[in-house]
N, C-alpha and C positions, 0 to 999 in steps of 0.2 A: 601755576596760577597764583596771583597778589591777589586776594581780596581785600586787600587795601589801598591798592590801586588806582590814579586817578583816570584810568581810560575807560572808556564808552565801553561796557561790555554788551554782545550781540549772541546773541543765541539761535542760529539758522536751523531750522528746522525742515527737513526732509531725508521721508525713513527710506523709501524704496519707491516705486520698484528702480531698477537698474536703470532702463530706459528715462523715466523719470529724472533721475540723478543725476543723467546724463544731460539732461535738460536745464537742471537748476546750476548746473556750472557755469554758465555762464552770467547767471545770475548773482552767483557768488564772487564771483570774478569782480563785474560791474559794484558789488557790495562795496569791496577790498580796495578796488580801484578809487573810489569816493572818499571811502573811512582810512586810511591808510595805518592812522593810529592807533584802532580799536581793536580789543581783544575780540575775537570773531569764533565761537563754539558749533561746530556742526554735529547736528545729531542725526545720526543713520542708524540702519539696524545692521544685525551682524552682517545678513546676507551680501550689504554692498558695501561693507567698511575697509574692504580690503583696497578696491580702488582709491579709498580716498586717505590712507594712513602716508604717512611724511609728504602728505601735499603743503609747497610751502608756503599759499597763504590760510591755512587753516591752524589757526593756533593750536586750537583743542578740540580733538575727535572724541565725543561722547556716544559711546557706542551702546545700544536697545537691544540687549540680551535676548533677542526675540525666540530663536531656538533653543537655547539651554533652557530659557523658563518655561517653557514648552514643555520638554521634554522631562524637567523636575516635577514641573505641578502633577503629571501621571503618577509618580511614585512617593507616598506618603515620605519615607524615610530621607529624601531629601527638600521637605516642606523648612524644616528649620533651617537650613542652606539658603535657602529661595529667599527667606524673609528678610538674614541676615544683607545677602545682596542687593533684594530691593533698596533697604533702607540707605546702603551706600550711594548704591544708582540716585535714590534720590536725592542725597546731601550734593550730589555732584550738578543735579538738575538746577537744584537751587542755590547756584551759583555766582547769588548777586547780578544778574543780567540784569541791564536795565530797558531790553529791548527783544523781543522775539520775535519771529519773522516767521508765519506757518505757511510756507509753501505748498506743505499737500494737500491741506484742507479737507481730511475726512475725522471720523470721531476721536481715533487711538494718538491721531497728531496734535486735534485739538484737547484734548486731558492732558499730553505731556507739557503741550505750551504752556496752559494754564497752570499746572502743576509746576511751573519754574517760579512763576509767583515775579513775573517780567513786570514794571511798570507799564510798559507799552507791548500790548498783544498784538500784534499786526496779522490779518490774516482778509479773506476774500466775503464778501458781502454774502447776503445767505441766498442768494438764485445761483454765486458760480461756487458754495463749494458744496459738502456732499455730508450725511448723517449728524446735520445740525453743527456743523464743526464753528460758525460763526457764535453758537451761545459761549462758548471759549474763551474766543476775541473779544477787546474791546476797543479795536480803530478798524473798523474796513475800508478794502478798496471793490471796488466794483466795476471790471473790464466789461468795454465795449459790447453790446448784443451781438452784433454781428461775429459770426463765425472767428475764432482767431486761434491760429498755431497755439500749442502748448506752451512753447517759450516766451512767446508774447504776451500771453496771460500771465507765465509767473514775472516776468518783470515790470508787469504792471505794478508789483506789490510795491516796487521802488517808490513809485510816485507819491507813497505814506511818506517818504523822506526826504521826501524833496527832490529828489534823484530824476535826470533823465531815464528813461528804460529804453536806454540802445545797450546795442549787443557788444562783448565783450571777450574775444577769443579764449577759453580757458586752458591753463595749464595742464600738463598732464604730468608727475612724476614720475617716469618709466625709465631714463637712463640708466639707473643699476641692474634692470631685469635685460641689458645690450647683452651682456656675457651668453646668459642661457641661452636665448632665443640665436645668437651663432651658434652656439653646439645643438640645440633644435632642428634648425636648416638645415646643418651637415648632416645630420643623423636623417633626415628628409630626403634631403637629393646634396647626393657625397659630392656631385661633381659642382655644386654650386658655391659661389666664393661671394657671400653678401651681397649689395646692391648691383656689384662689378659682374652678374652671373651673364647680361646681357639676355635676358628673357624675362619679360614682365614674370613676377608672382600673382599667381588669382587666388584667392582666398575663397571658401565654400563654408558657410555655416549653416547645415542644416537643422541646427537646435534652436528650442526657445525656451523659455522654463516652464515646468510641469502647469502653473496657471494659463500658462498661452499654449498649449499644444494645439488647442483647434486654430493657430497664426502659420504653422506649419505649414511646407510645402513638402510633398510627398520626398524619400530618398529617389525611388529613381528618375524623377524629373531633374533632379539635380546631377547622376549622375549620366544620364542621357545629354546635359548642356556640357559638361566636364568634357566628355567625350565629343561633342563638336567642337566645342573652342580648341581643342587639341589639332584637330583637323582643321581648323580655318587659319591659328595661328602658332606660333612655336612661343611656348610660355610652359610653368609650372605651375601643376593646380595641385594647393594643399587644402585638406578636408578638416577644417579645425572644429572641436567639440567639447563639451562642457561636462559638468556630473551627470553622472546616469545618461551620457547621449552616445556613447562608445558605438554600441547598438548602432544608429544611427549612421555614425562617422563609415564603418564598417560597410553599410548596407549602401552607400552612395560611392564608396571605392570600388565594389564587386561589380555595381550596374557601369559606372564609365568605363568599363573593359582595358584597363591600364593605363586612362588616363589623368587618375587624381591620386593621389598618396595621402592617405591616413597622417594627420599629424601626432608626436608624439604628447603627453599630455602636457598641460599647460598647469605651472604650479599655482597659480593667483590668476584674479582678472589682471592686476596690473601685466604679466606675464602676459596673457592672452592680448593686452592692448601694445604691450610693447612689438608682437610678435604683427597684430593685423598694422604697426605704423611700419611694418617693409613691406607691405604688399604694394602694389599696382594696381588694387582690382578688386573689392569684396562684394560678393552676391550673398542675399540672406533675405530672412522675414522679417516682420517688425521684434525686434529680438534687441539686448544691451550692445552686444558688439557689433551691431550696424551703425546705430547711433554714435560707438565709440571710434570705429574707424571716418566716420564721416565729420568729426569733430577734429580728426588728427590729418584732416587735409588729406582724407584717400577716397578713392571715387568709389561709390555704392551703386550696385545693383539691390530696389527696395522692391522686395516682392510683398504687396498688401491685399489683403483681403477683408478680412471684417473690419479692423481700424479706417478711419478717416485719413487719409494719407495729408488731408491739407491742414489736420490738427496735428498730427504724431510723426510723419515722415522727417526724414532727418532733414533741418535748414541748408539748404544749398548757399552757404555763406564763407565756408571753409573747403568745400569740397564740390565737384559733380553728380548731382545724384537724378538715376534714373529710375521712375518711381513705375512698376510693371505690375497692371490688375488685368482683370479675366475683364471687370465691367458685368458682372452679374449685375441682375436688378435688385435683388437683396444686399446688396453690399453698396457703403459700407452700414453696420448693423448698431445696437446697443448689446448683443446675446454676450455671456460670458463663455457658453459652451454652445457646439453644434455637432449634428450629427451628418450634417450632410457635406459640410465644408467646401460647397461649388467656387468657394470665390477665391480658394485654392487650387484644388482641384482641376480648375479650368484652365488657371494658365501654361501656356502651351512654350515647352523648352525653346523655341526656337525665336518667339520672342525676349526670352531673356540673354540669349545669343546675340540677337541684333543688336539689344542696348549696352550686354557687355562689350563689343568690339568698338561699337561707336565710340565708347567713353575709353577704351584703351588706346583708341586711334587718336584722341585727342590729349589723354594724356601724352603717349609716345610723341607726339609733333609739338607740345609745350616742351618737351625736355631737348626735342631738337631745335629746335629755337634758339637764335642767338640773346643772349640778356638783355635789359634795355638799357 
């Protein structure tokens, strides 16, 4: 970093969640693509820094310590650690930006923008964003009333700069994570030789992270569909999973009665995204790696329930996506948690069978396709 520098510095702001970040990439993208010249800062929290470290239009990833300080402020003896850190963290926030950009718009996003000490705070008018995060800001924008996708909100933000907000395919840096993910598949199913196996890969992710568990769809509905797609087509189903979802992974191998194989673990997300860009075929809930495989040009099976599928569902702009609800009349809701989880719950294996074949049938007949 020149802080004496004569380029536009930009300070993109968005900490989490996964799904979220998944969303602002293309927003970031569209940034990169405009400013070509500016120094461009993104700040994430720990939890999703890992997908976005040697991405190569991000100059500088300023990472929000969110769990270490977490887990310091509990134990007095590391208070002078903590403080030490902050005050780095914060020589680094205030980094001479001359522009900040708060895509998430709730309180913890709007203190750090503010606390960058940006000339220009750009963030969402005070009806779209959330715990006063516009007293922060001082330029807003304010999207359309009508209902609109999550992406399309956040690129509304562009329009502070002048910026068209059309869409913008984003990169992904995954080619170094090729190596494992072949020794992964082997170690999966031995007889398999990369993309040449001659059998789609379906992908099965039945985690979400511990704040979405009521987005879940039960294990053995997943592995009751496992267990049909076997039967209807000759393909490999791997059961990919995340921290703390082993459980899980495990409990949807035992129910498709030999049909899906437990993946082995996945060292990073980037790891896990490099691994869902060979499949053919991902089924999951509103979860990071639907989003990331539907961003990477792979056809999703979206099972939604409490979420608004026409604000959160992945954009069918890179990929096929078949979006599969029960249609409860409580759904979709505002609850962070539930107990009765019908809008899961309800939906029935053999519709999520039908849309995954559909969408394998159309993949398979695109790749047999002559070029144009």
């Amino acid at each position: 970093m020149d802080p004496g520098s004569d380029r536009l510095r930009i300070l993109f702001v968005r900490l989490s969640a996964l799904g979220d970040i998944l969303f602002a990439l293309p927003v970031f993208t569209r940034l990169r693509q405009a400013m070509p010249e500016a120094h461009i800062t993104w700040l994430v929290d720990d939890r999703a820094a890992s997908l976005l470290r040697g991405h190569p239009d991000i100059d500088e990833l300023l990472v929000f310590p969110r769990k270490a300080w977490s887990e310091a402020v509990r134990h007095p003896l590391k208070w002078s650690g903590l403080a030490r850190d902050a005050r780095a963290f914060l020589r680094r926030l205030r980094g001479g930006h001359d522009i900040a950009l708060d895509v998430q718009g709730n309180l913890k996003s709007g203190i750090l923008t503010y606390l960058s000490r940006a000339t220009r705070r750009i963030g969402f008018a005070r009806r779209s964003c959330r715990e006063g995060n516009w007293l922060f800001t001082n330029e807003h924008v304010d999207p359309p009333r009508e209902k609109r996708h999550r992406l399309e909100r956040d690129l509304s933000l562009l329009s502070a700069l002048d910026m068209e907000p059309s869409f913008c395919a984003p990169r992904f840096p995954i080619e170094s994570e090729n190596p494992a993910v072949d020794r992964l598949l082997k170690s999966a199913f031995p007889g398999r030789n990369g993309k040449a196996a001659g059998r789609p890969l379906i992908v099965l992710h039945p985690g979400t992270s511990h704040f979405g568990e009521f987005k879940r769809w039960p294990s053995d509905r997943y592995g009751a569909t496992a267990h049909a797609l076997a039967r209807s087509t000759p393909c490999d189903i791997l059961v990919t999973w995340g921290p703390d979802e082993e459980d899980l992974a495990d409990a949807v191998v035992e129910t498709s009665r030999g049909a899906a194989v437990k993946s082995p673990p996945t060292g990073s997300l980037r790891q896990l995204a490099a691994l869902l860009a060979r499949a053919d075929l991902l089924v999951a809930a509103d979860t990071g790696p639907l989003h990331i495989a539907a961003l990477l040009g792979i056809p999703v099976v979206a099972l939604f329930g409490p979420k608004d599928p026409d604000i959160y569902a992945p954009v069918p702009v890179l990929a096929p996506v078949a979006v599969v609800r029960a249609g409860v009349p409580c759904s979709p809701c505002k609850l962070r948690k539930c107990d009765l989880r019908i809008c899961m719950t309800e939906i029935e294996p053999e519709w999520v069978v039908a849309a995954a074949l559909r969408l394998l049938e159309e993949r398979i007949g695109a790749a047999d396709s002559p070029a144009c």
